[in-house]
C-alpha positions in Angstrom: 3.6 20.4 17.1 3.6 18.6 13.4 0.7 17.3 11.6 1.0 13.5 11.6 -0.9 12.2 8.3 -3.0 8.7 8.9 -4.4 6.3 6.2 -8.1 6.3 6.0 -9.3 4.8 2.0 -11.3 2.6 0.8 -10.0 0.1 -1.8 -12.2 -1.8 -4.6 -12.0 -5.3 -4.9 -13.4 -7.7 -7.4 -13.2 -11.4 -8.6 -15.0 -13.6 -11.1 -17.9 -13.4 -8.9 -18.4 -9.5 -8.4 -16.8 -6.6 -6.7 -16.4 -4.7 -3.4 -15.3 -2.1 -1.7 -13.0 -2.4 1.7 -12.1 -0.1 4.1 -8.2 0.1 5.0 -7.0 1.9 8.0 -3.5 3.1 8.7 -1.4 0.3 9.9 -2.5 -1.8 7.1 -2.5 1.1 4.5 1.6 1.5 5.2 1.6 -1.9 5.3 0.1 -2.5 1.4 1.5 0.6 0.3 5.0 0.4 1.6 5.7 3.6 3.4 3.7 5.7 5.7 1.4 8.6 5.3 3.9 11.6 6.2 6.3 10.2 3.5 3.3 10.0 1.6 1.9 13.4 1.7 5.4 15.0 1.5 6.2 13.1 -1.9 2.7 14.8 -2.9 3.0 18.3 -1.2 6.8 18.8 -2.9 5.5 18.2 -6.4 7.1 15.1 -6.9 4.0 13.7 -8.6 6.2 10.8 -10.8 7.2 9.5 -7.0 3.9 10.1 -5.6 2.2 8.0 -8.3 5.2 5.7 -8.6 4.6 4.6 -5.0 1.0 4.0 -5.5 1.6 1.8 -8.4 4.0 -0.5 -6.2 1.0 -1.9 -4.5 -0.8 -3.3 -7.8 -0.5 -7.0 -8.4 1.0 -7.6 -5.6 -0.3 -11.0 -3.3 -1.7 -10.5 0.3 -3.2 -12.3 2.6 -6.0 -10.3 4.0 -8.3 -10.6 7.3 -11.4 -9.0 6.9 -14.5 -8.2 9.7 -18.4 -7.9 8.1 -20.6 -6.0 9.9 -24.2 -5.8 7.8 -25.9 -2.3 8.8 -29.4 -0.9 7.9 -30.4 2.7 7.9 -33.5 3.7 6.3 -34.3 0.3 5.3 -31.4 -0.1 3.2 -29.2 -3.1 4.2 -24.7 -2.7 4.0 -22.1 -4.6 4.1 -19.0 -2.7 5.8 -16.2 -4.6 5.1 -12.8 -3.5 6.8 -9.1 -4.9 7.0 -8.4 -5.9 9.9 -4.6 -7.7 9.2 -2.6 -7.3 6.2 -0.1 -10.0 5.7 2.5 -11.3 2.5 1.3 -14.3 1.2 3.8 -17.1 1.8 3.6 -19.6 -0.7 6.0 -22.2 0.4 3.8 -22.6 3.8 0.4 -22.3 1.8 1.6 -25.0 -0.8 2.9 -27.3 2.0 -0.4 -26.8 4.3 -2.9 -27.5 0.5 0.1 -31.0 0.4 -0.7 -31.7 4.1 -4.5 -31.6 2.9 -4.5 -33.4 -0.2 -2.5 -36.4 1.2 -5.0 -36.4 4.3 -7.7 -36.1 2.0 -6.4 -39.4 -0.8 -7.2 -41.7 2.0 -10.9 -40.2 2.4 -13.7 -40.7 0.2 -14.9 -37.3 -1.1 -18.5 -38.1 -1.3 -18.6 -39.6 2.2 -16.1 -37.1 3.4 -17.1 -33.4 5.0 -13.3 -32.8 5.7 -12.4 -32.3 2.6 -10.5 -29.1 0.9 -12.5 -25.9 -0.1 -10.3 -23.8 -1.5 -11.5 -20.0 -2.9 -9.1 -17.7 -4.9 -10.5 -13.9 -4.9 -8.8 -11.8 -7.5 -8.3 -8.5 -6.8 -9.0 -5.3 -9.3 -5.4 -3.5 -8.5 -4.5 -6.1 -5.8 -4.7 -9.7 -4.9 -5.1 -11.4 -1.8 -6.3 -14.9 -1.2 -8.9 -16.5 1.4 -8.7 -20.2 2.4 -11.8 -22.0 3.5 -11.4 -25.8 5.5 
């Protein structure tokens, strides 16, 4: 029987606003670094350290779109946030910028100041990565 490796890191995030740290769990690790975590460990293990660090710098600067669950903890009256990924995906652009048209036409026949239905859009960067989160 072989050892199979599994993702378990946390990643820090940060924008204008602050920073953060998530928590990334296997399926979405492979999915944001781009192979899995026996390829991983054997790159590492067979001294191939140029590879091993190669690989990890493929995932910097590069666009997701990432789901995230909150779940606020307390333990001896110190209050958490535990942020984890829950779904990893490529940002597609073409569909975002066709879905912000779709809005902004809607929206021209609107008055903003009467309007709740109009646009909120947040950009997060990302120290190492990006990702993006839309709020209607």
């Amino acid at each position: 029987m072989s050892i199979m490796f599994r993702y378990v890191f946390s990643a820090k995030f940060s924008d204008a606003t602050g920073e953060t740290w998530f928590s990334i769990f296997h399926e979405q690790a492979e999915i944001l670094l781009g192979c899995s975590a026996d390829e991983l460990a054997k790159m590492k293990s067979q001294e191939e350290a140029t590879n091993f660090l190669c690989q990890l710098k493929k995932a910097k600067w590069v666009s997701f779109l990432f789901r995230i669950c909150v779940a606020r903890t307390e333990y001896k009256n110190v209050k958490r946030q535990k942020i984890s990924v829950i779904d990893i995906a490529p940002v597609d652009f073409a569909a975002d910028s066709r879905l912000l048209l779709n809005e902004i036409s809607a929206n021209e026949r609107l008055d903003f100041a009467t309007s709740p239905n109009f646009l909120n859009i947040l950009f997060i960067g990302v120290f190492d990565l990006a990702y993006y989160v839309f709020v209607f």
